[in-house]
KOLMITI-326350 format. One line per 4 residues: their letters; for each residue y, x, z of C-alpha. Coordinates in nm, 4 decimals, decimal comma, padded with zeros to 6 digits, m for minus. Each point is the difference from the previous one (the first is absolute). Example, Ala and Ser with C-alpha at 12.3 -4.5 7.8 and 13.67 -1.06 7.14 Angstrom:
BEGIN
AS> m00,4500:01,2300:00,7800  00,3440:00,1370:m00,0660
//
This chain:
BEGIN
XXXX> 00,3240:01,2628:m01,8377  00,0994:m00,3314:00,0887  m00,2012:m00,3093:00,0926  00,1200:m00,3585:m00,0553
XXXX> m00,2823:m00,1680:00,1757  00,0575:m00,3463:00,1165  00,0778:00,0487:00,3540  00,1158:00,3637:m00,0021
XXXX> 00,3819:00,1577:m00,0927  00,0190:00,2264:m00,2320  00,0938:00,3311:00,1077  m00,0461:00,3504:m00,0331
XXXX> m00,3502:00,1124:00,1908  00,1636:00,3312:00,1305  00,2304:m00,1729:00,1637  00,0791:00,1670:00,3616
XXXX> m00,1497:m00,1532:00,2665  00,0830:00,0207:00,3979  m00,3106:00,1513:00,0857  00,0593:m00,0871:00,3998
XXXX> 00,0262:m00,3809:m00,1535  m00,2796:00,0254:m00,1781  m00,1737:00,1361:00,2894  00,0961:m00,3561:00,1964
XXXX> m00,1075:m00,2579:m00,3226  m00,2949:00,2125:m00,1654  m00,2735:m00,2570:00,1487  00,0314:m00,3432:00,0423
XXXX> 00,0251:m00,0810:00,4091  00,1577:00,3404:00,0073  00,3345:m00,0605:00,0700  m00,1428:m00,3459:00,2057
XXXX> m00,1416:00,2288:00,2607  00,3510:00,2068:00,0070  00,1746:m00,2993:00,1143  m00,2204:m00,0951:00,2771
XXXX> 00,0032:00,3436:00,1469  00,3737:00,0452:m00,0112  00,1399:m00,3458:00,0348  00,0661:00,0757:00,3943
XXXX> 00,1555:00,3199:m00,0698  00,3768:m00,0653:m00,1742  00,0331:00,3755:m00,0235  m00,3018:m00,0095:m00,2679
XXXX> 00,0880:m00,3324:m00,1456  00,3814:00,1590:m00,0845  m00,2197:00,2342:m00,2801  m00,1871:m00,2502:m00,1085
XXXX> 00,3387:m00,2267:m00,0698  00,1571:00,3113:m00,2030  m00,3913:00,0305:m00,2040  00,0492:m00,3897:m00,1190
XXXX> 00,3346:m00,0398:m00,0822  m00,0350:m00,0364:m00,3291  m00,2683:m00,2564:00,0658  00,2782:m00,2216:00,2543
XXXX> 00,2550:00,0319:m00,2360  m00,2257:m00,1138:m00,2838  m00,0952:m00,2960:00,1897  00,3636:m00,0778:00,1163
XXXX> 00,1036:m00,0113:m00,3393  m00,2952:m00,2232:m00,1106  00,0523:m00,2450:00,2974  00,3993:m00,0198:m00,0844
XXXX> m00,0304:00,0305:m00,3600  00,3186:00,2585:m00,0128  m00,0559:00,3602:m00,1527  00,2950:00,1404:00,1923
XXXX> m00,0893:m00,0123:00,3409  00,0615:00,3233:00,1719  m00,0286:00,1333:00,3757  00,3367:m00,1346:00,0424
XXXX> m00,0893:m00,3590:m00,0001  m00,1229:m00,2358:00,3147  m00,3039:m00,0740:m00,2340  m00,1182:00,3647:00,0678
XXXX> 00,0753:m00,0121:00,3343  m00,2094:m00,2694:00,0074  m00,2908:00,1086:m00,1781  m00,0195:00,3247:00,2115
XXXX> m00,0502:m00,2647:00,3153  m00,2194:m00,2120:m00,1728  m00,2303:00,3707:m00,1121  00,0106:00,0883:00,3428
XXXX> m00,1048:m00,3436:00,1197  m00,2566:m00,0086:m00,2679  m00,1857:00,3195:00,1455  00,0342:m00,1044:00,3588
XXXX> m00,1434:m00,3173:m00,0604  m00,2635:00,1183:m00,2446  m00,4043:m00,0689:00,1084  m00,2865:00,0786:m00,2215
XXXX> m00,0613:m00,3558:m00,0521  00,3732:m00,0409:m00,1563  m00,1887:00,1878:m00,3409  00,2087:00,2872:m00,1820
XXXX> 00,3035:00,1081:00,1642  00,2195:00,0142:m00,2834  m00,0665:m00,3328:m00,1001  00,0375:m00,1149:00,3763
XXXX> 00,3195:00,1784:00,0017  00,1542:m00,1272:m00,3479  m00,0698:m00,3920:00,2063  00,1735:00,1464:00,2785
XXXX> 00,2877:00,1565:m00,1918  00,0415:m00,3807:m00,2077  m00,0301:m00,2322:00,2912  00,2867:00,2177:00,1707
XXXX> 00,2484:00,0006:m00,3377  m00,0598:m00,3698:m00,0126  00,0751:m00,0425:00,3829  00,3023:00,2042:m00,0673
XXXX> 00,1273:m00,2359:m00,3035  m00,0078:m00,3011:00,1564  00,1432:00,1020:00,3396  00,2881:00,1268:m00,2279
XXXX> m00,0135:m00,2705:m00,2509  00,0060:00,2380:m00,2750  m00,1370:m00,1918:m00,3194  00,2061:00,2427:m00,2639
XXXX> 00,0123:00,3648:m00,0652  00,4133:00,0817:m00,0606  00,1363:00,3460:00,0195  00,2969:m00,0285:00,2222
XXXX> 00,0454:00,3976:m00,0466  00,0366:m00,0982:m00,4152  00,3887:00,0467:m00,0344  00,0953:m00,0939:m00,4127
XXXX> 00,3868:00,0270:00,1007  00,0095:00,2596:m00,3012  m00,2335:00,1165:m00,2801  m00,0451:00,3866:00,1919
XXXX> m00,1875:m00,1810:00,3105  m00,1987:m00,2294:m00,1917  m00,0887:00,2726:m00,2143  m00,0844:00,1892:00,3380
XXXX> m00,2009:m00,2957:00,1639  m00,2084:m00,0255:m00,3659  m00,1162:00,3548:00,0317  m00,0060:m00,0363:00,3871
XXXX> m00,2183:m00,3095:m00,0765  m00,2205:00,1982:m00,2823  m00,1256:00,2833:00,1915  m00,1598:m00,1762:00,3186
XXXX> m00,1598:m00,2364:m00,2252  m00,1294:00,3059:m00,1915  m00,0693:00,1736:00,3449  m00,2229:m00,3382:00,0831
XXXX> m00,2002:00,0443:m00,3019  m00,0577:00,3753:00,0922  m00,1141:m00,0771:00,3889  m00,2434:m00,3050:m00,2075
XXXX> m00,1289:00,2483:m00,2291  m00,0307:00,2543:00,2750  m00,1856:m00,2411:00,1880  m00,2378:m00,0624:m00,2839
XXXX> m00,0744:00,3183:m00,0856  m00,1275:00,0739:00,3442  m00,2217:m00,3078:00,0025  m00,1189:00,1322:m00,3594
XXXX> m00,1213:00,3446:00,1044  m00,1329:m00,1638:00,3279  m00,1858:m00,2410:m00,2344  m00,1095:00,2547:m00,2237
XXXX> m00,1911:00,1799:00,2549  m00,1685:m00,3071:00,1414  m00,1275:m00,0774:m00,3287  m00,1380:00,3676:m00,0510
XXXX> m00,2185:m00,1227:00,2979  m00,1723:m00,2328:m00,2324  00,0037:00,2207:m00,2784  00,2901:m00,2481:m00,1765
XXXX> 00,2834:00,1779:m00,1959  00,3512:m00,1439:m00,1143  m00,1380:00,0219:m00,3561  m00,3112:m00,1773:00,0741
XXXX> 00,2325:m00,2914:00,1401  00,2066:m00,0030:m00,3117  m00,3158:m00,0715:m00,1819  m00,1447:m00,2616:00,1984
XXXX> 00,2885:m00,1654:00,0979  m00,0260:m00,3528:m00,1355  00,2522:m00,1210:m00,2610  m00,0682:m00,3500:m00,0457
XXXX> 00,0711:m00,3020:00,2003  m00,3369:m00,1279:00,0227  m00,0744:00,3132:00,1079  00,1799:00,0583:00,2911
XXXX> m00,0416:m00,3449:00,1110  m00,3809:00,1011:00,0340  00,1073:00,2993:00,2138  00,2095:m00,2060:00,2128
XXXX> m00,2687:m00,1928:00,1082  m00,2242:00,2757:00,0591  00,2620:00,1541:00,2510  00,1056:m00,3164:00,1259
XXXX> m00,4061:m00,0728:00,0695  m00,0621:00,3665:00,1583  00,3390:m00,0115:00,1767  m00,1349:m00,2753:00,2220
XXXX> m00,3310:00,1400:00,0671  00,0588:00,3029:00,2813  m00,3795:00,0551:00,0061  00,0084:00,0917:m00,3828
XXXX> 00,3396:00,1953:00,0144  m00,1549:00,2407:00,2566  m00,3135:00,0317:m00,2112  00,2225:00,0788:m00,2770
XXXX> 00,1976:00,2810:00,1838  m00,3026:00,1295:00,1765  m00,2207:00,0370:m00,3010  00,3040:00,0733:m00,2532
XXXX> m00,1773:m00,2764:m00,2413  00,0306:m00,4037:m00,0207  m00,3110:m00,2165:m00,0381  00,0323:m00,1280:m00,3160
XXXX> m00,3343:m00,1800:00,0641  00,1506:m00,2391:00,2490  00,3439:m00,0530:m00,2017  m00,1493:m00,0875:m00,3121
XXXX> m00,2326:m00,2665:00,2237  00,3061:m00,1357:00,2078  00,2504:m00,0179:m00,2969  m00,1952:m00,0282:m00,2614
XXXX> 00,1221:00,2597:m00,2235  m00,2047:00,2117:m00,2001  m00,0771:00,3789:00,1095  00,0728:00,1384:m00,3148
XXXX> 00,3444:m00,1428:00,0612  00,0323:00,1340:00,3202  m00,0979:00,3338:m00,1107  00,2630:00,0236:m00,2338
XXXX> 00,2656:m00,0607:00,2695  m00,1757:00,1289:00,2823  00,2217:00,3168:00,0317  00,3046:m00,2113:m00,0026
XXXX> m00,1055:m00,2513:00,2624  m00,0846:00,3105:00,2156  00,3228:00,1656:m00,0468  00,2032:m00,3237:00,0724
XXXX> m00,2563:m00,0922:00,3106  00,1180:00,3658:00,1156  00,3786:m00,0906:m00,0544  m00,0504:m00,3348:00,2310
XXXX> m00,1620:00,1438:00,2759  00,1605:00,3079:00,0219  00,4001:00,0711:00,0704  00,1446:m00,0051:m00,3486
XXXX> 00,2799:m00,2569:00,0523  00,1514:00,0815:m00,3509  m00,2914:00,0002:m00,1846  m00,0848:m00,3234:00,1353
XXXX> 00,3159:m00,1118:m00,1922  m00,1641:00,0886:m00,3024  m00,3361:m00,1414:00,0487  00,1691:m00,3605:00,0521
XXXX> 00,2430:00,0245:m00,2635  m00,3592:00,0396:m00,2249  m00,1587:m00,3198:00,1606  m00,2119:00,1903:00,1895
XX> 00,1059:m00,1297:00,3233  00,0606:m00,3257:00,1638
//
């Protein structure tokens, strides 16, 4: 069955999973404590390098804005430094890792480009001295950017079933989401402002997580909105709440392509 929620990729629930991954990302902070255990110890940050890849090349790709980067190219030379940096450097006060690193991993491409001065994205390798090569550099061309889609959907599918088993903790399924998941404009301007309003209150985020409910009490009196309102969104301001807070860097793609994010 598939699900074609607002934030989530559809995709085949059966999928495979990495369970030793899984392991690392299950619980938000999870893979935050990981890092700060091993980020003096190179022969343990090596594994943890080969885990993310997908994640560093996702990122590369996103900060360049070209499909067919590949180990090859400085850019992933860079990136590796810039993932190694990222967990070196990384303090609990820096927030989720991922998202730490994926600032890391940008400020480093961008250092990169303008030390090289490289403002365009040409293929010297391209050679169109006869039909056969180009023919050759079109299909050459075609599969990495269908191998970038894979790692992306890879990537997403892991954050999915991560995601899916956080929610289980509030007793919230995919299908329930897909329900309550709000369709209008006016409508998810209304749960924009309720996550922008608990996003800036720590005190009520921790209540949230530690009670596995959100006072609706105290957001209808702050915002204004009616509770029956909030009711009928309340599993989808909880879901996205867990997105934010917790390390689902492609997910949060989704959440602020919906306007649920700043």
């Amino acid at each position: 069955m598939k699900y074609d929620a607002v934030f989530l990729s559809p995709g085949k629930e059966g999928d495979a999973m990495d369970r030793h991954f899984m392991k690392n990302i299950l619980f938000s902070g999870a893979l935050n404590k990981r890092v700060l255990k091993i980020q003096n110890n190179q022969e343990e940050i090596d594994p943890l390098i080969r885990e993310y890849k997908p994640f560093i090349m996702a990122t590369l790709r996103n900060c360049t804005q070209k499909s067919y980067i590949t180990e090859q190219d400085d850019e992933y030379s860079i990136a590796l430094i810039a993932f190694t940096e990222a967990v070196k450097a990384y303090r609990n006060d820096k927030g989720n890792f991922l998202s730490f690193a994926k600032q890391i991993i940008k400020m480093r491409c961008i250092d990169y480009y303008r030390k090289e001065k490289r403002h365009s994205y040409d293929l010297p390798f391209l050679d169109n001295t006869n039909e056969e090569n180009a023919e050759n550099n079109i299909i050459y061309l075609q599969s990495l950017k269908n191998f970038a889609q894979d790692e992306l959907a890879h990537n997403r599918a892991l954050e999915i079933e991560q995601l899916k088993q956080e929610l289980a903790d509030w007793n919230i399924s995919f299908p329930d989401l897909v329900n309550v998941s709000p369709k209008q404009a006016k409508t998810r301007q209304m749960c924009k402002k309720v996550i922008d309003y608990l996003m800036k209150d720590e005190d009520k985020l921790q209540y949230i997580f530690r009670k596995k409910m959100i006072p609706l009490s105290d957001i209808e009196k702050d915002t204004l909105i009616p509770r029956k309102q909030l009711e009928r969104v309340r599993k989808y301001i909880i879901a996205v709440l867990i997105i934010k807070k917790g390390d689902y860097p492609f997910l949060n793609d989704y959440v602020r392509d919906w306007g649920c994010d700043k």
